[in-house]
N, C-alpha and C positions, 0 to 999 in steps of 0.2 A: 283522256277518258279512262285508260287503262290503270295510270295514277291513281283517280277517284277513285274507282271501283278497289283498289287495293284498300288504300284510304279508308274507305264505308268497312270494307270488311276487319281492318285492324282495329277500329271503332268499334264494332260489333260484338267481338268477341271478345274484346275489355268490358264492356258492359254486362253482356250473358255471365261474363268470369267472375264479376264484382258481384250480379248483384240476384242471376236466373236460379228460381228454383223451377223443377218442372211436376206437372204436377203426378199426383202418387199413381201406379200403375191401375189399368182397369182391368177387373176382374169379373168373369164372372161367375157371384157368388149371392147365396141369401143377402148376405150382410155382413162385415168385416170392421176391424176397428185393428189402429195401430197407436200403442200411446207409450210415452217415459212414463212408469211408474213413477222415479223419483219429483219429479215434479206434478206428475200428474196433468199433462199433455197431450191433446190430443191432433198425433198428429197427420193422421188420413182417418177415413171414414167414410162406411153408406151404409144406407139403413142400418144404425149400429144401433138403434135402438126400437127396432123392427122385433117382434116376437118370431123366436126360433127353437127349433126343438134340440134340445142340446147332446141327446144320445148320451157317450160313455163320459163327456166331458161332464157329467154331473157328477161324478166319482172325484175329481177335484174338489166339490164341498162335503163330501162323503168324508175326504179325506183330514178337510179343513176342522171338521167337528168333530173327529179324533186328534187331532192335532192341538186344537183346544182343550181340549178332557186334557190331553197327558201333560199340557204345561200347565193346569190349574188342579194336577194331582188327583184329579177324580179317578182317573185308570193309569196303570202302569202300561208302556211298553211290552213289560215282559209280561202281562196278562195273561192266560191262558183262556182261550174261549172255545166252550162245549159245540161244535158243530151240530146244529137240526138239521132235520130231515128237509124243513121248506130250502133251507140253503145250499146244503146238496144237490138238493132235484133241481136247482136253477138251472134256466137255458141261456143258451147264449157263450158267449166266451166266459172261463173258465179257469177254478185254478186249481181244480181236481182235489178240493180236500175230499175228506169219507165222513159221513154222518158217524156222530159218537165217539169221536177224538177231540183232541185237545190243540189248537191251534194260538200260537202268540199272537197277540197285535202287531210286532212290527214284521211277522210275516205274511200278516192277512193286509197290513199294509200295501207290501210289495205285492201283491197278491191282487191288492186293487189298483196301484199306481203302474205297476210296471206289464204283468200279466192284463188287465180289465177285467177282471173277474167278479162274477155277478156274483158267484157262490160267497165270496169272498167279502165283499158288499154287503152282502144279507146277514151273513154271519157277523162283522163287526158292526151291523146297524141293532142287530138284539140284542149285544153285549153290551152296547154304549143307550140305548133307549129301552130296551127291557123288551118291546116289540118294534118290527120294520117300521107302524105308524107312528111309535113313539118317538121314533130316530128321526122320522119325517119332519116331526115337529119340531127337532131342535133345531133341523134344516133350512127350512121357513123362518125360524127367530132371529138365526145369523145372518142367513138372507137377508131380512129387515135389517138389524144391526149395523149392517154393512152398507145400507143404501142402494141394496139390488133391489130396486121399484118395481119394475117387470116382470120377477121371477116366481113361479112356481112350481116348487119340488111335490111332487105324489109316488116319488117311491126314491131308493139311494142308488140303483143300480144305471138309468136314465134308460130302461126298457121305454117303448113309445105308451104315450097317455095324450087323450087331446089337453090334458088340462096340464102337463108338464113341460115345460115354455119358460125361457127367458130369454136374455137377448144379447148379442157379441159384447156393448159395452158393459153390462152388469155381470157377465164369465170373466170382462177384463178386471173391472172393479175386484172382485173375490181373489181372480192372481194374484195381481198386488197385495194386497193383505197378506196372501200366505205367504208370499215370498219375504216380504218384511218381520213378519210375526214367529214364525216357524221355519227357518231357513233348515233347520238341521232333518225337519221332516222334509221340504219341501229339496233337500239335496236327495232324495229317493229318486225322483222325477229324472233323473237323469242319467239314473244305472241300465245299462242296455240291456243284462240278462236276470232273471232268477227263473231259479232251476226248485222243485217243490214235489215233494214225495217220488223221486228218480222220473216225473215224468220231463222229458225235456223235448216234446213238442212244439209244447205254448212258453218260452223261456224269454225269447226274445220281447224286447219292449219296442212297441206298435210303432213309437214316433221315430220315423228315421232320420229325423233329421238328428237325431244325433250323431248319426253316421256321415250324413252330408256335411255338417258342418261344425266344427268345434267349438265354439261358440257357445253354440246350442245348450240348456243344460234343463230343456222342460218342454212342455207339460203334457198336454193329454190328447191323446184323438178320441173321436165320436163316430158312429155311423150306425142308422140304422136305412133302411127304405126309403119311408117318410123324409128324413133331416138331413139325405142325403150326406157328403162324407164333410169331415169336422174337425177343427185341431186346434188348441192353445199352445202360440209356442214360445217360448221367452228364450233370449241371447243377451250375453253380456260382453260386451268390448271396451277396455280400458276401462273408464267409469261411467261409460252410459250403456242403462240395460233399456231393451225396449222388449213389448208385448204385443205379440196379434191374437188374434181372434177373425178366423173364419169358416163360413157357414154355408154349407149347403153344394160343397162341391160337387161335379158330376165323377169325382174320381179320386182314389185316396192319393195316387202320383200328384193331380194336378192339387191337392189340399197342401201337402207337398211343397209343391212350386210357388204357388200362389204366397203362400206363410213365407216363401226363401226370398221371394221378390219384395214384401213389405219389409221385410227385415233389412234386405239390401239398400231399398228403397231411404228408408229410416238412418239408416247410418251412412249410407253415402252425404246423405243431403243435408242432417242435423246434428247439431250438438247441443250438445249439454254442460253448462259452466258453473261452476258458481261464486254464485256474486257478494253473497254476503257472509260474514264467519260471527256467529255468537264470539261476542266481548270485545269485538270490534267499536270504536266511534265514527259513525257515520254523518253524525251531525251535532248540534247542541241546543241548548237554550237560554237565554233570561230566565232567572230565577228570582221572584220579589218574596222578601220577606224571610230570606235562605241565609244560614249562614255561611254559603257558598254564593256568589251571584251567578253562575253558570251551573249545566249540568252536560255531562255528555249523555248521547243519547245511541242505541243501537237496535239488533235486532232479539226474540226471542230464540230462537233456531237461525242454525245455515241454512242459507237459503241459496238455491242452484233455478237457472231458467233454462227453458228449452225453446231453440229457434234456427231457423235456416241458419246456415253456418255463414253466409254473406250478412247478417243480420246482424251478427253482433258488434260492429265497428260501430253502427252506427243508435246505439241503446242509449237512452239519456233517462236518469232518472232525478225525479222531482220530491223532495222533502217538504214537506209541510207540515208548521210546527204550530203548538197551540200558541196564544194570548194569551199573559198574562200567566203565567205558571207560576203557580204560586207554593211557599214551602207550608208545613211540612212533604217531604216527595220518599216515596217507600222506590226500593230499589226493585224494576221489572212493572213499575206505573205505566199506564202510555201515554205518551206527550205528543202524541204524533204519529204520523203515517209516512209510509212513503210509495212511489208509485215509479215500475218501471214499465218506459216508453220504447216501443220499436215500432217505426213504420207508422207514427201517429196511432198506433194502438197499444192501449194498456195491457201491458201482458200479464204485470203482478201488482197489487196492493198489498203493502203489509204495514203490521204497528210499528211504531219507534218508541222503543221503551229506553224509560232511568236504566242507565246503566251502576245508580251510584244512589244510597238513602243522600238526602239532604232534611238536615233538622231547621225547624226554624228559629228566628232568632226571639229575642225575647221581648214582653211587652213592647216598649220602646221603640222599639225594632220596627215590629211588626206595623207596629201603627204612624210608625215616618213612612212606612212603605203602603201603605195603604193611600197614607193622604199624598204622595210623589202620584202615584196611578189616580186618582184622583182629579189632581192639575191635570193629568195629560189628558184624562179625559173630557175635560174640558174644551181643550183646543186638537181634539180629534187625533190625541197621538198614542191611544191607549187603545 
């Protein structure tokens, strides 16, 4: 009996070893979302598409829509911008400029990414939209743009509004983007102090988890009453970076904890690989009427998948190629698809394109090749 009972348990935990994920910690929270940007992954979630009020974490697309402007040359960097009076008198946290100076963008920047600063907010939302409505509205377009469905911005600072609301997965959606798009601005997100007109009060950057963890290298917290406490936080390890987003903590400590468990959560249990390398041959085809009779065929982009780390042993992926391919074939055509399998579920679809032009051959050619497919359609081999 004592045998068995060993037995059962060496069995056990070969199995949990090979194959257990568990699942993602419970929180609680509004709503929360953990995903690989790089693939675009989601891999825990609740109500992540639940409407939440997003507090200072809307200064991330405050941030976004200057970060746009300065790589499409509309505003410099070194911009100088006139401080108003409405921007000044902002309440709330604070980056202490004085009405009727001259402030840069990339320290009204830090001013909004590192401090949270409404003043700061207001001030580069006039400069970049001519008024705070105006800036609103470029906020909303990129929102759109971006496929934040949920979201609506009515001011740049995220002071509370019933109608300013979006939700953990479309705050994730907008990270990603910045991080991709803008890495040089979005490397701000992760400087722990600025210090601004000798005040060094408010110096410190709100997210500590860059202090907790090295990793770390973003993004925002939130908090107002209403939206309870609120943080995006992004870490990078080796080459998979992951994103949370949560919402509605009872405590900025446990927003904190809760962000450090998904992220722990996320990288203990998954990786990220990739599988396919642009100008690779993955597969081929029949070519009629080609003055090649083959073509190889691959992907348009590297392609990378995200899955339990026991998961990957067992990925099988299926090629499917057209009929009857026929030339002339332009190089980056698609002939095909291909489709990767884990766990009898489709994780990815993508095209199988010409890796190669193929011309056709001439009259003669074409028309032996024509009537060969022909016979074979015939006897059902075409």
């Amino acid at each position: 009996m004592k045998n068995l009972l060993l037995f059962t348990l060496l069995v056990s935990n070969i199995i949990l070893g090979q194959s257990f994920v568990p699942n993602a910690p419970e929180l609680n929270l509004k709503g929360y979302i953990l995903i690989d940007p790089t693939t675009n992954t989601v891999i825990a979630q609740s109500n992540s598409d639940g409407l939440i009020e997003p507090a200072s974490m809307t200064k991330v697309m405050t941030a976004y829509v200057v970060a746009d402007q300065i790589q499409n040359d509309l505003i410099s960097i070194d911009d100088e911008v006139l401080i108003s009076e409405k921007a000044w008198k902002m309440g709330g946290s604070k980056m202490f400029i004085e009405v009727g100076k001259r402030v840069s963008i990339l320290d009204l920047l830090k001013g909004i990414i590192i401090q949270s600063g409404n003043d700061a907010a207001v001030a580069i939302a006039e400069y970049v939209g001519g008024t705070e409505d105006g800036f609103v509205d470029l906020m909303n377009a990129y929102a759109a743009s971006l496929g934040m469905n949920n979201t609506s911005f009515i001011n740049s600072t995220g002071l509370p509004d019933v109608n300013h609301l979006t939700t953990a997965e479309d705050l994730a959606i907008l990270t990603s983007n910045f991080i991709t798009k803008f890495p040089e601005i979005y490397a701000l997100f992760k400087e722990k102090e600025f210090e601004y007109g000798g005040i060094s009060g408010n110096k410190y950057n709100r997210n500590k988890l860059l202090w907790r963890d090295e990793t770390s290298d973003g993004v925002k917290t939130g908090h107002t009453s209403s939206a309870g406490y609120c943080l995006i936080g992004s870490a990078k390890r080796g080459n998979m970076r992951l994103i949370t987003v949560v919402a509605g903590s009872d405590s900025a400590n446990n927003s904190f904890s809760d962000t450090q468990r998904l992220l722990e959560y996320g990288f203990r249990f998954y990786a990220t690989e990739k599988y396919f390398d642009v100008g690779a041959e993955y597969a081929s085809a029949k070519v009629w009427g080609g003055k090649n009779d083959t073509i190889s065929l691959g992907v348009k982009n590297d392609i990378s998948i995200t899955l339990p780390r026991t998961k990957f042993k067992d990925v099988k992926v299926n090629y499917v190629v057209k009929n009857n391919v026929q030339a002339p074939i332009n190089k980056g055509d698609k002939i095909g698809t291909l489709e990767v399998i884990s766990d009898n579920n489709t994780v990815l679809i993508s095209d199988l394109i010409a890796l190669e032009d193929v011309e056709a051959k001439g009259f003669f050619g074409r028309l032996w090749s024509r009537f060969v497919l022909w016979i074979m359609s015939l006897f059902g081999m075409a």
